[in-house]
C-alpha positions as semicolon CSV with decimal commas, in nm:
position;residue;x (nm);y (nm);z (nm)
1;X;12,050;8,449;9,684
2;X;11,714;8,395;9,541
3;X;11,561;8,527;9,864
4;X;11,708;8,864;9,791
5;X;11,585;8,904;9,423
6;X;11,279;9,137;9,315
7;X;11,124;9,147;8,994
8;X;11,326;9,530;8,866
9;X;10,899;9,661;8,819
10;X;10,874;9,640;9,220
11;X;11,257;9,741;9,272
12;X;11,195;10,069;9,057
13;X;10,816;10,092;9,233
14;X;10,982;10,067;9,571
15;X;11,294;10,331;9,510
16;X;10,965;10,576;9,437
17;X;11,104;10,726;9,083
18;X;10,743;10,559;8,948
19;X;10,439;10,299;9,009
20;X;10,466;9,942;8,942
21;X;10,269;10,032;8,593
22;X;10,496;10,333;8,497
23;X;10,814;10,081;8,507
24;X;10,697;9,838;8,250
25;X;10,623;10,107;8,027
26;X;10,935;10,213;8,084
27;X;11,091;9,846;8,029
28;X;10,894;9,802;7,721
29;X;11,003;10,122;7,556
30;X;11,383;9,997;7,634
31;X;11,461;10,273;7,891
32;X;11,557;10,066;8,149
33;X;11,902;9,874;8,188
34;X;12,044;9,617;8,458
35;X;12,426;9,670;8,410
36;X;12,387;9,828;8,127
37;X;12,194;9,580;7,944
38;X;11,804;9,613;7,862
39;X;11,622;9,349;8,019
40;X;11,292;9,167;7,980
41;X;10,973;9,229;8,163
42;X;10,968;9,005;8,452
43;X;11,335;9,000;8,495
44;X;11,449;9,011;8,849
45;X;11,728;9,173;9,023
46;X;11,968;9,216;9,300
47;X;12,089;9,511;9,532
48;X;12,413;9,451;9,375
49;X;12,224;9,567;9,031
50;X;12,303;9,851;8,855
51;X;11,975;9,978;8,758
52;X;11,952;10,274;8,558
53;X;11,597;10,499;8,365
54;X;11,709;10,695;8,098
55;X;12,121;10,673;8,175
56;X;12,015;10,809;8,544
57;X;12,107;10,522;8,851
58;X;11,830;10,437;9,103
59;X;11,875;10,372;9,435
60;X;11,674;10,115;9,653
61;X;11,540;10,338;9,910
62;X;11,496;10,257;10,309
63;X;11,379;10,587;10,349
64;X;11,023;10,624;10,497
65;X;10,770;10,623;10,188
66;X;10,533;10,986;10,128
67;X;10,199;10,979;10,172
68;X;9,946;11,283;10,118
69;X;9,609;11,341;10,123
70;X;9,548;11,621;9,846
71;X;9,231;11,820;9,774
72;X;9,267;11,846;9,384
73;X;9,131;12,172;9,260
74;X;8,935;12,194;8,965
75;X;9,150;12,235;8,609
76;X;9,458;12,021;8,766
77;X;9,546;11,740;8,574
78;X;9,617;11,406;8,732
79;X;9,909;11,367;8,559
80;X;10,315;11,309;8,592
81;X;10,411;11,505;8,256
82;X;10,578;11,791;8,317
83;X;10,522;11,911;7,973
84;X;10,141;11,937;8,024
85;X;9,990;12,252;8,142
86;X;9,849;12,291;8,549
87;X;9,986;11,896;8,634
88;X;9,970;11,773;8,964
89;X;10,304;11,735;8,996
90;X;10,411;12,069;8,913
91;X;10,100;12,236;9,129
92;X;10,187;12,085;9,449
93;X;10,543;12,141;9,427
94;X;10,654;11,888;9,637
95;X;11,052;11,829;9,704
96;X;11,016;11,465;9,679
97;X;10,933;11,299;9,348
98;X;10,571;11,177;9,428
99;X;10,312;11,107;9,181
100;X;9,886;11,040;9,177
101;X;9,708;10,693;9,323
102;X;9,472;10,720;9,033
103;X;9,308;11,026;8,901
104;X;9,026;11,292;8,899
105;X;8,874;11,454;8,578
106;X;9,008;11,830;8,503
107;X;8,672;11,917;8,573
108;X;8,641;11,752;8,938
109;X;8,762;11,837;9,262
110;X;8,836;11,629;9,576
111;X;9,059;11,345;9,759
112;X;9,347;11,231;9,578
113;X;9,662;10,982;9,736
114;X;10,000;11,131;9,618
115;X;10,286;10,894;9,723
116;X;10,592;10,768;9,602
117;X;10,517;10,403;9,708
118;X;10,504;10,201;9,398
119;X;10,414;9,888;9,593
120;X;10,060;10,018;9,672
121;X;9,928;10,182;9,390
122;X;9,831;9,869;9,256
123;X;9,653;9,761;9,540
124;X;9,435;10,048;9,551
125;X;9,313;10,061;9,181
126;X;9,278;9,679;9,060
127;X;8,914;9,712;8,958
128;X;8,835;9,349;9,125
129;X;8,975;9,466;9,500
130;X;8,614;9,647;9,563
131;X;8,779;9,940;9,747
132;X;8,493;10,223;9,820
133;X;8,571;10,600;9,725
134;X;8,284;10,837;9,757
135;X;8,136;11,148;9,570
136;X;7,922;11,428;9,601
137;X;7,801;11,517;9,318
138;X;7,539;11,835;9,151
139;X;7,368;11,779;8,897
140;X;7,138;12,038;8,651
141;X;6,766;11,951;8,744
142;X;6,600;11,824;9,038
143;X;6,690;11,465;9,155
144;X;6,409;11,215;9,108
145;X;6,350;10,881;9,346
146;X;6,359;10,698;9,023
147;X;6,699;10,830;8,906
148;X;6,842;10,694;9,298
149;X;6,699;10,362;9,227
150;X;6,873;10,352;8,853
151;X;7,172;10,509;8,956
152;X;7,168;10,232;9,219
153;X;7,127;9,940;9,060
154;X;7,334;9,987;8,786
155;X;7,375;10,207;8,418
156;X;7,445;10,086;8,124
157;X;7,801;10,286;7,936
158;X;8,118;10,208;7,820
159;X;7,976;9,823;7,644
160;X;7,894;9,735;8,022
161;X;7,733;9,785;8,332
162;X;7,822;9,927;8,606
163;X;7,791;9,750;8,962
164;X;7,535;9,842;9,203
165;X;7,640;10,100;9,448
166;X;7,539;10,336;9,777
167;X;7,328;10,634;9,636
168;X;7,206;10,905;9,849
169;X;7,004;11,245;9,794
170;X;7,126;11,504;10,022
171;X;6,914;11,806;9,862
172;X;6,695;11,877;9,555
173;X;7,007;11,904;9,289
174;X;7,272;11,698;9,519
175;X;7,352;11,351;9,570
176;X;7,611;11,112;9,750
177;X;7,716;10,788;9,547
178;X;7,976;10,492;9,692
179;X;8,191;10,338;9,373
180;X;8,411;10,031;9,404
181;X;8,490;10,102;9,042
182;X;8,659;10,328;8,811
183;X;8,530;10,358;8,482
184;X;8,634;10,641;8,261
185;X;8,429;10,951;8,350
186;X;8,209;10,689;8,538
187;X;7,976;10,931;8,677
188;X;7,891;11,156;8,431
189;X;7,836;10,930;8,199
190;X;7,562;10,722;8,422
191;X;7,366;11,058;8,549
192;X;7,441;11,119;8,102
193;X;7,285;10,839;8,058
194;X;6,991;10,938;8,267
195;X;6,919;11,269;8,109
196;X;7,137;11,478;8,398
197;X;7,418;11,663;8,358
198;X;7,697;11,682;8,589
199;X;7,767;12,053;8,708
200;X;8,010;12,008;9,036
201;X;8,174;11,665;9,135
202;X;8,435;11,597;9,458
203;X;8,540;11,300;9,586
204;X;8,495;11,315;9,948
205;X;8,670;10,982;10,081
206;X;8,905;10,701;9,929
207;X;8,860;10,372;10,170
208;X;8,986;10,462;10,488
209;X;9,039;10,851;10,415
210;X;8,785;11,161;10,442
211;X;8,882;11,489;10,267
212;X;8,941;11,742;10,574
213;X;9,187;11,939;10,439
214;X;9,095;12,315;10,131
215;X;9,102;12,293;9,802
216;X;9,452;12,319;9,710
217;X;9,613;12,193;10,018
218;X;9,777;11,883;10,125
219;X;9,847;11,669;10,489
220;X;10,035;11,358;10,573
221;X;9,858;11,062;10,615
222;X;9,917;11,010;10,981
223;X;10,135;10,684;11,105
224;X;9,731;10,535;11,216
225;X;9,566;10,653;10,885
226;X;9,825;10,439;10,687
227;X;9,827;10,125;10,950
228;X;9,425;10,056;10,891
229;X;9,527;10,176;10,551
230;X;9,754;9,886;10,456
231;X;9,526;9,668;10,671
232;X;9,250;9,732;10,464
233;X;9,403;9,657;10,136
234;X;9,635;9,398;10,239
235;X;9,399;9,109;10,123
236;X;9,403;9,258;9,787
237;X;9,593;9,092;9,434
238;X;9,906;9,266;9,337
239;X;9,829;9,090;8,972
240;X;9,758;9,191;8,634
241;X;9,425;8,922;8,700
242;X;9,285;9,071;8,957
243;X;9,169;9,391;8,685
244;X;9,042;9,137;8,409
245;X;8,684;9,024;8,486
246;X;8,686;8,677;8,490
247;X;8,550;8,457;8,240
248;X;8,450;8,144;8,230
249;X;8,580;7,858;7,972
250;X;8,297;7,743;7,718
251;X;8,225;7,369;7,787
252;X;8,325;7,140;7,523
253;X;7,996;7,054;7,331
254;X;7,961;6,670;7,326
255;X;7,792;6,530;6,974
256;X;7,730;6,206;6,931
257;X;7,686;6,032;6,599
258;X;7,676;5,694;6,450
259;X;7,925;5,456;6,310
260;X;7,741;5,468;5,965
261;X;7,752;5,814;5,968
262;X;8,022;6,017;5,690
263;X;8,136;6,220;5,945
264;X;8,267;5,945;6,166
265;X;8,617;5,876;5,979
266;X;8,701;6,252;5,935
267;X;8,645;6,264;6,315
268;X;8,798;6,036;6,450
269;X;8,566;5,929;6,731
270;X;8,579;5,601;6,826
């Protein structure tokens, strides 16, 4: 029944082998069959599917989904290919396939989700759902009030700029900044921007969730964490739209000319 049919990018998500966004790479690239045939994007299936990655069969899972809270040392690499050198996958180790909600720079440390929830990665990261994570970051000369203020309002990188966030000095090279973005290297490009360089960065919380665990460890999410968790994001759009700024469609320009006029005919305005 129709009731019973998912669209195979949340059936993979949900069985954990991948996110949402991992699958239709995978169904682009034609690694994915449904019964042994390669299907479309936005096909849907059935638990009576056969769905296969790469010749190996999936399962839908009802197992309880993985959730970790992982202090990310510096020189890991947020990153699911095993091929690459000091991945995430490979440094935590765990005996579940699980893989990052996002990422953190080689060069930074701090929170990072590992799960292997499909359904909620996209939740978390669509640019347009405002979710907070905060940093602490050191930079390589003393902090000025005016850099707060700029850093603040807004920095201009990446053909944009960014939104106006939380900025705090804690101490003379230190300060504490709220994003409900991710732009690529966000931070060290705006205090680049600025004339600072960026010598130590951790992220310290990811909406709901403070780092309390050492660099290089890991903890479950506990069954509360996860409940205010999923409460928090639950308002948030599942859809490719909801990352695309939104843009507004140019109004038709109205000219009006006279019936004597040569371009009248050609027109066709009458």
């Amino acid at each position: 029944m129709e009731e019973n049919l998912k669209r195979l990018n949340k059936f993979i998500g949900e069985t954990g082998f991948c996110s949402r966004r991992e699958a239709d790479k995978y169904i682009e690239e034609g690694r994915v069959t449904i019964n042994g045939i390669v299907p479309e994007l936005g096909t849907k299936v059935s638990p009576n599917d056969e769905v296969r990655i790469d010749g190996k069969l999936i399962h839908e899972k009802n197992e309880k989904h993985v959730y970790l809270a992982f202090n990310k040392p510096v020189g890991i690499e947020c990153t699911t290919n095993l091929e690459v050198r000091n991945n995430i996958v490979d440094y935590i180790n765990y005996p579940k396939r699980i893989f990052p909600i996002g990422r953190l720079d080689k060069a930074s440390e701090g929170l990072i989700f590992m799960t292997n929830d499909g359904d909620i990665v996209n939740k978390i990261l669509r640019a347009r759902n405002n979710h907070e994570k905060e940093y602490t970051v050191t930079v390589n000369k003393p902090i000025t009030d005016r850099f707060i203020q700029r850093m603040g309002n807004g920095v201009p990188i990446l053909d944009t700029v960014t939104r106006k966030c939380k900025v705090e000095q804690i101490s003379k090279n230190i300060f504490k900044i709220v994003l409900t973005q991710g732009l690529n290297r966000q931070i060290r490009r705006m205090c680049e921007y600025l004339g600072y360089e960026v010598t130590a960065l951790k992220r310290i919380r990811i909406i709901n969730i403070s780092l309390d665990v050492p660099v290089g460890r890991y903890r479950d999410l506990t069954d509360a964490e996860i409940k205010e968790l999923n409460e928090l994001i639950e308002p948030s759009s599942k859809t490719e739209e909801a990352s695309l700024p939104k843009t507004e469609v140019p109004k038709r320009r109205t000219e009006f000319i006279k019936k004597d006029d040569p371009r009248f005919k050609k027109r066709g305005d009458y």
